[in-house]
MDAnalysis code that builds the backbone (N, CA, C; Angstrom):
import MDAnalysis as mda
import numpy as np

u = mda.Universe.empty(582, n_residues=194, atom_resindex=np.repeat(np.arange(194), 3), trajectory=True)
u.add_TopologyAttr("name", ["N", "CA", "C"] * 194)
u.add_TopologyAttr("resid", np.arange(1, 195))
u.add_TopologyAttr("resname", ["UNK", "UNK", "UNK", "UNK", "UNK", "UNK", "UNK", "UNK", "UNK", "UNK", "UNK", "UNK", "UNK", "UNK", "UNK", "UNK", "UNK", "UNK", "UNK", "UNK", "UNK", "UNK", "UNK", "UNK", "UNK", "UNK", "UNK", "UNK", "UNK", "UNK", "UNK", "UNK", "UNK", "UNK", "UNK", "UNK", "UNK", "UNK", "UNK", "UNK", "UNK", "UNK", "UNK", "UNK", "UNK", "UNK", "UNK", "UNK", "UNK", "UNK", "UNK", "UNK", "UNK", "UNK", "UNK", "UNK", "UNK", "UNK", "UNK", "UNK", "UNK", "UNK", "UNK", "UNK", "UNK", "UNK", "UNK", "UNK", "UNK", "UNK", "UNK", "UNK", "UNK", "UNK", "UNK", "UNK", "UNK", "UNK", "UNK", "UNK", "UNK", "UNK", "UNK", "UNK", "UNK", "UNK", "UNK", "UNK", "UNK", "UNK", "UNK", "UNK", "UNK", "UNK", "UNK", "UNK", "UNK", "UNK", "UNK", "UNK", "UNK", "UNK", "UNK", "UNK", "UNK", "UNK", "UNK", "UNK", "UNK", "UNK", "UNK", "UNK", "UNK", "UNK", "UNK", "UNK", "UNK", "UNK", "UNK", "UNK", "UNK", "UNK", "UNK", "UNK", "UNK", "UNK", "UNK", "UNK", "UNK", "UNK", "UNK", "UNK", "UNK", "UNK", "UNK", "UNK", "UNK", "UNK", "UNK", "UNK", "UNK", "UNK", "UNK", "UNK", "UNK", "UNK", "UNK", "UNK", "UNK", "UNK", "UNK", "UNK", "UNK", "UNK", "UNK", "UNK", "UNK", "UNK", "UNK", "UNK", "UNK", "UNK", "UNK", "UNK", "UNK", "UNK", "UNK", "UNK", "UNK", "UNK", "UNK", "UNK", "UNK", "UNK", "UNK", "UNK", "UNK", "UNK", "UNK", "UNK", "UNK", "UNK", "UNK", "UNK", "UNK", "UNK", "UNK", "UNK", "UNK", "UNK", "UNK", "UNK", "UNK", "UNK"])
u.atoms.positions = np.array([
    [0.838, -1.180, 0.000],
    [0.000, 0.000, 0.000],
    [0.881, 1.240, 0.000],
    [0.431, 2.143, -0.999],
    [1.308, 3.687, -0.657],
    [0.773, 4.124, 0.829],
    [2.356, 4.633, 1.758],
    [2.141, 4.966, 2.759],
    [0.845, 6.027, 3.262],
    [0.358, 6.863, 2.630],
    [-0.533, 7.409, 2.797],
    [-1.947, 6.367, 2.579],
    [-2.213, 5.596, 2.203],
    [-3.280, 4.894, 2.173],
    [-3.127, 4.263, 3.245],
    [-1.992, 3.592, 3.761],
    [-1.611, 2.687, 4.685],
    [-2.607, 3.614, 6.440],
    [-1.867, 4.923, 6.276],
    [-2.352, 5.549, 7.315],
    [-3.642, 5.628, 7.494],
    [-4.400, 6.271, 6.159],
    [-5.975, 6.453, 6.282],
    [-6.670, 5.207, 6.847],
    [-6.229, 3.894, 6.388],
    [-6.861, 2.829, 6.917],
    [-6.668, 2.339, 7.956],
    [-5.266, 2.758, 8.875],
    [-5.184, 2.544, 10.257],
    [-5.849, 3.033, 10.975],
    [-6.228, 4.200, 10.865],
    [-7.063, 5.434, 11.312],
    [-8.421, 4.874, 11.786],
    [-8.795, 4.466, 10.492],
    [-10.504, 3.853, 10.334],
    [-10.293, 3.037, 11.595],
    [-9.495, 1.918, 11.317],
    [-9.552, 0.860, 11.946],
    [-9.345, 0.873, 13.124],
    [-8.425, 1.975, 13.626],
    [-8.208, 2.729, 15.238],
    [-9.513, 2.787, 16.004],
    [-10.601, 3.785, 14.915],
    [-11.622, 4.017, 15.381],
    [-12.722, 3.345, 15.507],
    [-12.470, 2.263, 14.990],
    [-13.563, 0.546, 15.056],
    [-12.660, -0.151, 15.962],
    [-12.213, 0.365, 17.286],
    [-11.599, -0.581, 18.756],
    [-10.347, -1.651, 18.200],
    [-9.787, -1.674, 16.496],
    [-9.025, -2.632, 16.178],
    [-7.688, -2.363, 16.994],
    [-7.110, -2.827, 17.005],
    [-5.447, -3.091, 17.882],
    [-4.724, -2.763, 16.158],
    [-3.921, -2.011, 16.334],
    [-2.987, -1.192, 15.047],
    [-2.027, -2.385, 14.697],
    [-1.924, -2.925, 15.950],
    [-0.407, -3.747, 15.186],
    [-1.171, -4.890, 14.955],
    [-2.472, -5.747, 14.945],
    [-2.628, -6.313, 14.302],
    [-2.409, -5.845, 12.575],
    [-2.081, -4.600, 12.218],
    [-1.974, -4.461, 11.167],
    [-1.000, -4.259, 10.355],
    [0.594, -4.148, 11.245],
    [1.645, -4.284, 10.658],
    [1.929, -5.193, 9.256],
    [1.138, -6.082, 9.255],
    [1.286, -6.716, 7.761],
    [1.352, -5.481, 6.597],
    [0.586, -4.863, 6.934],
    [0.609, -3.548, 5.431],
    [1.512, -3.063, 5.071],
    [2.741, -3.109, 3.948],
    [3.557, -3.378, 3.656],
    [3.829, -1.625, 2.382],
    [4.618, -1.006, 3.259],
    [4.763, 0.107, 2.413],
    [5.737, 0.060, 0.925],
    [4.688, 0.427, -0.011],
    [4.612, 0.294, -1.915],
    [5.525, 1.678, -1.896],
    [6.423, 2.004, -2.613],
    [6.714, 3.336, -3.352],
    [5.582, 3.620, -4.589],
    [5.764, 4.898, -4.573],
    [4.277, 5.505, -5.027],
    [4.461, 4.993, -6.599],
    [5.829, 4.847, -7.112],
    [5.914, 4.241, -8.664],
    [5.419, 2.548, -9.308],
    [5.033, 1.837, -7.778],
    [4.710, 1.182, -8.230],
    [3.412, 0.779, -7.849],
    [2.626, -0.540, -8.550],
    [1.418, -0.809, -8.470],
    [1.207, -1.599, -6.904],
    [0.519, -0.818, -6.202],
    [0.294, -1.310, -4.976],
    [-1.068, -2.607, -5.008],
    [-1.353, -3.407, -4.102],
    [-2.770, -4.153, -4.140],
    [-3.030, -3.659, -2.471],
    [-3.987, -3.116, -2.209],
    [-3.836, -2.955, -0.868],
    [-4.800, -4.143, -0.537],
    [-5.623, -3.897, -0.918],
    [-6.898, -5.062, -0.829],
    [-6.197, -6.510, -0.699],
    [-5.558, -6.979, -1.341],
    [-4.755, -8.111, -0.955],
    [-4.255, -8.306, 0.165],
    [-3.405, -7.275, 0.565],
    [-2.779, -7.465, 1.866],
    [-3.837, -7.090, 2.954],
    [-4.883, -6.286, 2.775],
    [-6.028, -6.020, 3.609],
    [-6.373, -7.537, 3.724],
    [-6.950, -8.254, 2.594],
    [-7.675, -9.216, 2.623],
    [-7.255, -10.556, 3.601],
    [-5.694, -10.375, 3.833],
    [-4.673, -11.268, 4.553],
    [-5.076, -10.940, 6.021],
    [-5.025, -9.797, 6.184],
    [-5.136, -9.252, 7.743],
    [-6.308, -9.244, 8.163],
    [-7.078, -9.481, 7.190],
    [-8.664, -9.227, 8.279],
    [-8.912, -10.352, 8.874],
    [-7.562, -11.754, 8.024],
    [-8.818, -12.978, 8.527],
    [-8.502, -13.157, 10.150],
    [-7.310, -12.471, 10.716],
    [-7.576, -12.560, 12.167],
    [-8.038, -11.184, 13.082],
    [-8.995, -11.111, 13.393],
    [-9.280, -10.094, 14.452],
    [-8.732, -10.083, 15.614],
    [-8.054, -8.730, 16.011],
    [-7.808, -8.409, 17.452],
    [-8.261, -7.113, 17.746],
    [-8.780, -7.133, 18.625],
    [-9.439, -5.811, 19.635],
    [-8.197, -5.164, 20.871],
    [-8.578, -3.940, 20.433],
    [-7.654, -3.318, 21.143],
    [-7.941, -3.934, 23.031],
    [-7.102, -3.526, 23.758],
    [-7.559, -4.072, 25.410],
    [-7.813, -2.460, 25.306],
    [-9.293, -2.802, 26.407],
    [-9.957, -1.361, 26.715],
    [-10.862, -1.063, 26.046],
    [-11.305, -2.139, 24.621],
    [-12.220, -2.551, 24.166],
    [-13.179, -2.664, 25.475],
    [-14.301, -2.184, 25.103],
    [-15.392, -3.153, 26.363],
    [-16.615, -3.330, 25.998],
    [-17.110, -3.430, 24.784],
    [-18.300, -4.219, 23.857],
    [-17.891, -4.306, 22.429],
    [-18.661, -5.352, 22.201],
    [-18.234, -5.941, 20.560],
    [-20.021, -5.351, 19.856],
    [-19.964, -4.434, 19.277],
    [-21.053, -3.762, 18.839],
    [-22.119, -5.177, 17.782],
    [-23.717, -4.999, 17.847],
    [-24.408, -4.933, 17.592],
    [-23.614, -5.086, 15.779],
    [-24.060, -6.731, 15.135],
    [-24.046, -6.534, 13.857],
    [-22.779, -6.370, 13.328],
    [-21.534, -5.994, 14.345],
    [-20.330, -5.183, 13.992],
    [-19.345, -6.249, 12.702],
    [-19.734, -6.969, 12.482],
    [-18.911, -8.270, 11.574],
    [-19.734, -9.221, 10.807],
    [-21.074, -8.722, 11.072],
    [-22.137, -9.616, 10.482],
    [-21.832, -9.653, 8.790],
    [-21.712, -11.400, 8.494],
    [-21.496, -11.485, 6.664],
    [-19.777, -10.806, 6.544],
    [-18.923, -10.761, 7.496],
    [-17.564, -11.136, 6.771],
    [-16.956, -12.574, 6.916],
    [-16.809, -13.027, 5.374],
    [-16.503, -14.085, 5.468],
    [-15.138, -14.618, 5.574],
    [-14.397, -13.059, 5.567],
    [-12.788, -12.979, 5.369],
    [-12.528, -13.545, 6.774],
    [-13.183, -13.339, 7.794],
    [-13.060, -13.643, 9.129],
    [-12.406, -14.991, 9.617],
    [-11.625, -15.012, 9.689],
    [-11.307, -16.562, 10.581],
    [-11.115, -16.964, 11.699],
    [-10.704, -15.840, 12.294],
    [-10.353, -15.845, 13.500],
    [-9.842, -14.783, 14.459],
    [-11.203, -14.510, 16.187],
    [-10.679, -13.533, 16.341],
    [-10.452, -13.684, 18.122],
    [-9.930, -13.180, 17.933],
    [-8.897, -12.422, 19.805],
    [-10.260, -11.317, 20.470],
    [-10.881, -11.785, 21.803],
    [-11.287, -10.985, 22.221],
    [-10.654, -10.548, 23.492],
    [-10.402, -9.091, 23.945],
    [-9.843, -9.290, 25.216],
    [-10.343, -9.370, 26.173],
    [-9.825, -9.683, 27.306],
    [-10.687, -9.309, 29.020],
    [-11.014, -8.394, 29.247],
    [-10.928, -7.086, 28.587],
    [-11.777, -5.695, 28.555],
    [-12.815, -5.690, 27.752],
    [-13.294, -6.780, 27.327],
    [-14.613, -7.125, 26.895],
    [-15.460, -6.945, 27.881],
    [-16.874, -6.343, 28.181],
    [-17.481, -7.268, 28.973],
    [-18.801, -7.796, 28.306],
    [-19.231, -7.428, 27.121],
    [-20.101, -7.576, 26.301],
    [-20.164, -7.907, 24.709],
    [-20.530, -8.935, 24.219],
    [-20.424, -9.309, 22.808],
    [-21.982, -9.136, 22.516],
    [-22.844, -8.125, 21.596],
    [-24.242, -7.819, 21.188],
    [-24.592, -8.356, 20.139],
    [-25.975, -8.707, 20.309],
    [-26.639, -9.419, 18.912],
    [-25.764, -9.180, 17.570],
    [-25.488, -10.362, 17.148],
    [-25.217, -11.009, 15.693],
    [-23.800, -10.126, 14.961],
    [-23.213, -9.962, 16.185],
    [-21.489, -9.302, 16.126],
    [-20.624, -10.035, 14.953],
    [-21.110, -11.365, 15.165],
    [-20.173, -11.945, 14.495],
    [-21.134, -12.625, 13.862],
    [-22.678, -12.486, 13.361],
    [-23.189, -13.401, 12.606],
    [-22.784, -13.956, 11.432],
    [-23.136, -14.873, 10.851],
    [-22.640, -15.586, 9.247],
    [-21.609, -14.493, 8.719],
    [-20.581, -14.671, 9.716],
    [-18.976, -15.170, 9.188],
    [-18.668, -16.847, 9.079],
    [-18.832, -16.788, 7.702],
    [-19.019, -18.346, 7.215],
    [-17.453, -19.237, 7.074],
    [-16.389, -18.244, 7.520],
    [-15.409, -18.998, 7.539],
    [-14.468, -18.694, 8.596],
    [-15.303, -17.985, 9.807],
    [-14.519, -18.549, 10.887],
    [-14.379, -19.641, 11.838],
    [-13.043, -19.970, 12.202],
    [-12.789, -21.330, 12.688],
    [-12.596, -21.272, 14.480],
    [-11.571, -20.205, 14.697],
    [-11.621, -19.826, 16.006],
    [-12.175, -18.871, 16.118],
    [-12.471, -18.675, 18.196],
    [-12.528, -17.745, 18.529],
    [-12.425, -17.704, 20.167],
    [-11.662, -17.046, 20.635],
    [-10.985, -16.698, 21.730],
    [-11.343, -15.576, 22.437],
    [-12.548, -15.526, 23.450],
    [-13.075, -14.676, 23.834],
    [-12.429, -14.512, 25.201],
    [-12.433, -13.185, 26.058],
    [-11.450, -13.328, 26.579],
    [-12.297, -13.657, 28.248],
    [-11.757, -12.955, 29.533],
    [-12.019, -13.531, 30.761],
    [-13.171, -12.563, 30.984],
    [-13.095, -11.290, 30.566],
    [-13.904, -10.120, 31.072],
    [-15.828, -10.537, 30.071],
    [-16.102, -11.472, 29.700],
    [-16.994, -11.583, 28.771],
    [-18.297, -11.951, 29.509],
    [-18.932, -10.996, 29.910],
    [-20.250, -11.544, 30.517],
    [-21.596, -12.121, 30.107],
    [-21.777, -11.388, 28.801],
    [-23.239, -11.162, 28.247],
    [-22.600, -11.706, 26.402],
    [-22.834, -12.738, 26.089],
    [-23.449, -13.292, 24.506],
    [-24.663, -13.054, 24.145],
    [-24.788, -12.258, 23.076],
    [-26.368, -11.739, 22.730],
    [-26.600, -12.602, 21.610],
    [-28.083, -12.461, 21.289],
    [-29.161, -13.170, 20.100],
    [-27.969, -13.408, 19.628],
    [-28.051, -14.576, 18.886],
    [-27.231, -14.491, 17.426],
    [-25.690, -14.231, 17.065],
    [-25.153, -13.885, 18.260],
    [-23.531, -13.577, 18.229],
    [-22.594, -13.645, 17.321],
    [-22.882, -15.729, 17.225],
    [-21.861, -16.158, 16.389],
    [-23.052, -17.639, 15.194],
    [-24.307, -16.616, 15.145],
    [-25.303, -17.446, 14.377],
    [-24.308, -17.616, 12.686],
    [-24.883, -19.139, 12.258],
    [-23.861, -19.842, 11.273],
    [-22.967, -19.358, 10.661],
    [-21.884, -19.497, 11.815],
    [-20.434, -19.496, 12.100],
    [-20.149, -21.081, 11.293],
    [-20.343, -21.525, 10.591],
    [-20.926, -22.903, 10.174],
    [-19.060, -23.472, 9.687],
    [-17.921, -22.831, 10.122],
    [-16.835, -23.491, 10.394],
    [-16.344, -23.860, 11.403],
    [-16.847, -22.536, 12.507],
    [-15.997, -22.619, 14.249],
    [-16.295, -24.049, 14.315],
    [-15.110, -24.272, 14.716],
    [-14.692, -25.787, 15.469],
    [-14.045, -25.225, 17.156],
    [-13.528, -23.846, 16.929],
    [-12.879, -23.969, 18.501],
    [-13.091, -22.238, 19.021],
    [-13.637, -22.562, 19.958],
    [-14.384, -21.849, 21.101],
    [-14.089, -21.520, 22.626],
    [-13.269, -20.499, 22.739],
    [-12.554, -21.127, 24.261],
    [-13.810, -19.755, 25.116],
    [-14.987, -20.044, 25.755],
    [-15.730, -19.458, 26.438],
    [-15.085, -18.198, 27.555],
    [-15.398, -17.337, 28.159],
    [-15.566, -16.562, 29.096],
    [-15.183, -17.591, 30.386],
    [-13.991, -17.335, 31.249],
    [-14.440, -18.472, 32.815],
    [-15.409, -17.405, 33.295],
    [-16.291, -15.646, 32.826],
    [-17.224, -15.312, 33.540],
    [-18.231, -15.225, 32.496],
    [-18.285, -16.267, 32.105],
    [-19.863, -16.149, 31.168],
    [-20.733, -16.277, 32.161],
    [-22.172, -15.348, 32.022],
    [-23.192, -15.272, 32.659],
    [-24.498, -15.709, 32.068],
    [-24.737, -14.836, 31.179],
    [-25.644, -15.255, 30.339],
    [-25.429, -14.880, 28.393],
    [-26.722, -16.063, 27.872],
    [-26.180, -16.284, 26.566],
    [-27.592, -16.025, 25.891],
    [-27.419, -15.458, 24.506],
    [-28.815, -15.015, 24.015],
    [-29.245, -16.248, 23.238],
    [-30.427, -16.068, 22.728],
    [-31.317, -16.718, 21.656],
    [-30.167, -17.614, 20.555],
    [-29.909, -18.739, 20.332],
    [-29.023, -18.807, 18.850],
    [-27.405, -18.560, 18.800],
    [-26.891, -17.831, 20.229],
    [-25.489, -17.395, 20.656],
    [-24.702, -18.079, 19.323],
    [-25.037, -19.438, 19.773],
    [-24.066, -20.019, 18.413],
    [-24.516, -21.102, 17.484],
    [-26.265, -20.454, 17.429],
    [-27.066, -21.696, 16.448],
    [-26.284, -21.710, 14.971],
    [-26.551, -23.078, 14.844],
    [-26.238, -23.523, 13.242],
    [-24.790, -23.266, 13.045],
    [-23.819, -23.610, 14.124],
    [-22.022, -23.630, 13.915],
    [-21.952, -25.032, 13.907],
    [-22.433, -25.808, 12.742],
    [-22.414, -27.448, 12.440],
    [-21.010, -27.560, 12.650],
    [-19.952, -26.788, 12.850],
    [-18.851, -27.674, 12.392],
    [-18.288, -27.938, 14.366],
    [-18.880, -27.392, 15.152],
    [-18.639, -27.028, 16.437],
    [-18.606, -28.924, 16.850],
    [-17.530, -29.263, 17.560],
    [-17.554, -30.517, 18.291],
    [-17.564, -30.688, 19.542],
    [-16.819, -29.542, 20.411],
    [-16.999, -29.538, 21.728],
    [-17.051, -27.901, 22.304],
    [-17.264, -28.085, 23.756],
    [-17.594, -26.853, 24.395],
    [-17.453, -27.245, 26.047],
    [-16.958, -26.321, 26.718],
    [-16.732, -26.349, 28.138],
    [-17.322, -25.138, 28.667],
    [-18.525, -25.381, 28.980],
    [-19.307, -24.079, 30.312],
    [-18.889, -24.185, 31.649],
    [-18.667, -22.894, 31.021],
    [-18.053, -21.851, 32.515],
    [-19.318, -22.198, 33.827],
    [-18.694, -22.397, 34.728],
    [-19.657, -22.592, 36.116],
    [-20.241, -21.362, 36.256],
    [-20.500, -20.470, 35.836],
    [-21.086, -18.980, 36.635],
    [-22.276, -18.612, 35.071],
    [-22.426, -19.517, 34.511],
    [-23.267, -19.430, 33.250],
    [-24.805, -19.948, 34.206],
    [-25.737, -18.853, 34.548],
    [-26.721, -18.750, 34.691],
    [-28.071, -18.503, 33.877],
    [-28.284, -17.790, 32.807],
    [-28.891, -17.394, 32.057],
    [-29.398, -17.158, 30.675],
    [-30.313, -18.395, 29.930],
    [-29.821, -18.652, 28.813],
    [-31.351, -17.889, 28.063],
    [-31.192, -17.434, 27.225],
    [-32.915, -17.004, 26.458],
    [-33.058, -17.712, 25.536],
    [-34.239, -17.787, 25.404],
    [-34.841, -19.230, 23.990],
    [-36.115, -18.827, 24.019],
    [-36.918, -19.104, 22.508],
    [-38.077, -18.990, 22.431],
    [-38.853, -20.340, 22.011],
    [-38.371, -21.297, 23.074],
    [-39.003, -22.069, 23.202],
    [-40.189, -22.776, 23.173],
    [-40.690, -23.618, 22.072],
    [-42.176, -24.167, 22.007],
    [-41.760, -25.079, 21.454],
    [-42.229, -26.094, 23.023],
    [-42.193, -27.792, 22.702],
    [-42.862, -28.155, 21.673],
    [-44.430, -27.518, 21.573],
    [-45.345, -28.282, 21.098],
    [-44.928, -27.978, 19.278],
    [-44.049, -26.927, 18.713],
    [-44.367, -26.805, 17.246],
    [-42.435, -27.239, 17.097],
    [-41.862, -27.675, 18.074],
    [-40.418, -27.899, 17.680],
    [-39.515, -26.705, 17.333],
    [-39.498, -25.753, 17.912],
    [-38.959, -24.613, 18.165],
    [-38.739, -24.317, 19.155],
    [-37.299, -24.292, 19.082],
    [-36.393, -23.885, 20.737],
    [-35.320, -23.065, 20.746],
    [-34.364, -22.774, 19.492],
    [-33.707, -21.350, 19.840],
    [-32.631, -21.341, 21.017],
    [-32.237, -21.998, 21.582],
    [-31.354, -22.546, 22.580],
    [-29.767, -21.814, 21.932],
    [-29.250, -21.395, 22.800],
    [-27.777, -21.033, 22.454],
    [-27.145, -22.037, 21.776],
    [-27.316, -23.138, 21.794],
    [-26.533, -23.803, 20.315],
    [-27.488, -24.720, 19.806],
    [-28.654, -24.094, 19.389],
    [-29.312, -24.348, 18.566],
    [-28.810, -25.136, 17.190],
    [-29.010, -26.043, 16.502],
    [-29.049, -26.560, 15.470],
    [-27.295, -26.716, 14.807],
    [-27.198, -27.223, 16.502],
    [-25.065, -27.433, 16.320],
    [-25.268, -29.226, 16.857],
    [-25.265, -29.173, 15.288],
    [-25.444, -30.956, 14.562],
    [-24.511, -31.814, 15.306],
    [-22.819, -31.152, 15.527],
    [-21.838, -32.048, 15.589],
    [-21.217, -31.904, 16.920],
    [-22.178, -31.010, 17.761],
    [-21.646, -30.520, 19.254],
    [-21.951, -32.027, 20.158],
    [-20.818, -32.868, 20.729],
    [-21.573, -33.598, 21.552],
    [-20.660, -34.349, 22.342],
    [-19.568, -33.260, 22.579],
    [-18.831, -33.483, 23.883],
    [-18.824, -32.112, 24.726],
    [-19.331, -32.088, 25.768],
    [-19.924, -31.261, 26.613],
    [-19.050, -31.259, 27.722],
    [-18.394, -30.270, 28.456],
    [-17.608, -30.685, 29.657],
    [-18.081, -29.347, 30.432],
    [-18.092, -29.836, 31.712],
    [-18.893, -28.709, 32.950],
    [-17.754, -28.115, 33.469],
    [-17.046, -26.811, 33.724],
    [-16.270, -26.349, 34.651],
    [-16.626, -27.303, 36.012],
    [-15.244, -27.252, 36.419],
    [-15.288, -27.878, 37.942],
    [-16.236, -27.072, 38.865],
    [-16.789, -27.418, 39.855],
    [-17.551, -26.298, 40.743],
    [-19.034, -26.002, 40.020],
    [-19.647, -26.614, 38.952],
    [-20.427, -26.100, 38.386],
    [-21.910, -26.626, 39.249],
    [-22.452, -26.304, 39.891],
    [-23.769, -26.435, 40.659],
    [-25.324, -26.472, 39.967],
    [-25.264, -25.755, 38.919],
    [-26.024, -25.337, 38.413],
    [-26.476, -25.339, 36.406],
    [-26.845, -25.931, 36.114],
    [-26.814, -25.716, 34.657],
    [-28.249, -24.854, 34.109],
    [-27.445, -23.550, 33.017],
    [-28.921, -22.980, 32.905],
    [-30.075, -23.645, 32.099],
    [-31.139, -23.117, 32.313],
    [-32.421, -23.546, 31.909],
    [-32.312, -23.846, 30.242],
    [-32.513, -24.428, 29.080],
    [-32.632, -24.536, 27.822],
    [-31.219, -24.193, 27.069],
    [-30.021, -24.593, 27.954],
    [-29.003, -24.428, 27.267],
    [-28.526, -24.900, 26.031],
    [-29.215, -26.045, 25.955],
    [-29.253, -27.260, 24.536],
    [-30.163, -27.456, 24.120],
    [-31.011, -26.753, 24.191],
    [-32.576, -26.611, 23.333],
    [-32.200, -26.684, 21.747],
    [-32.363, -27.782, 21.351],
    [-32.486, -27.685, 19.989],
    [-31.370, -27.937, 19.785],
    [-30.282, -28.352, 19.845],
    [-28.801, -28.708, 19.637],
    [-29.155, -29.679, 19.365],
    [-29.063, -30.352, 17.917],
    [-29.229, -31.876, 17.319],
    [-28.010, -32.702, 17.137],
    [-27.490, -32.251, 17.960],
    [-25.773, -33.135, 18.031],
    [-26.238, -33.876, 19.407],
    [-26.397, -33.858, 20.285],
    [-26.660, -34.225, 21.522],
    [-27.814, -35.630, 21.405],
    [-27.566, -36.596, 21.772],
    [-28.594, -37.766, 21.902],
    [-28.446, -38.204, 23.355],
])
């Protein structure tokens, strides 16, 4: 990228909570020759990192990038909002960090690659779908302090909406030590589970 492009897009990205040196890949072009910035953009997006001091993952904020593969949340998280990360169809990880209280509707709805998921040890509560339809998901370990799950649950028409809703291949389950309590409709509808 010519150095001046390089800047304008750090800028942006400063101001969307990104961490800058995730972006050191951008590779300064002399102005005589043909730069691709988009290429080397296209390299760097597939891992996300959030600056620390981050402290919500906005509403929609990644919904439909499929460049996504994988992202770093920090412990200055304390909130991830409805469908942040919805159908990013080719992410695999994601590493949310300690500070993560609240998973909304839809978070990481068909994420339909994540295979690896390392939870909040302060997850509290998880929305509608958190991570419906991530078929490729095999296991998961809940945090003991996970109280609160939302679902729009109806036995009678087969609709349940359960935080891992319609996660086909989820079906090794492990409880934090200390765990007393499991919330209400946590596996509602998770068709991996027999």
């Amino acid at each position: 990228c010519l150095k001046e492009d390089k800047e304008d897009i750090l800028d942006i990205l400063r101001q969307d909570g990104f961490n800058p040196t995730a972006f050191e890949g951008i590779e300064d072009t002399p102005k005589n020759e043909t730069a691709n910035c988009e290429e080397q953009l296209s390299e760097i997006r597939k891992k996300i990192t959030f600056e620390e001091g981050t402290t919500e993952i906005s509403s929609g904020l990644f919904r439909g990038c499929t460049g996504v593969e994988k992202i770093n949340i920090p412990d200055s998280v304390t909130e991830i909002e409805r469908g942040a990360f919805g159908n990013c169809g080719n992410m695999v990880t994601a590493q949310i960090g300690n500070g993560v209280t609240t998973i909304g509707d839809a978070a990481f709805l068909n994420c339909k690659k994540l295979t690896g998921v390392k939870l909040s040890a302060n997850l509290q509560e998880m929305g509608k779908k958190a991570f419906g339809n991530c078929v490729s998901l095999t296991e998961i370990e809940i945090p003991k302090g996970l109280k609160t799950c939302h679902t729009n649950a109806d036995y009678l028409d087969n609709v349940y909406d359960g935080p891992f809703d319609q996660c086909e291949s989820l079906k090794n389950i492990t409880f934090e030590s200390g765990t007393k309590q499991i919330a209400s409709c946590l596996f509602a509808g998770c068709t991996g589970l027999k």
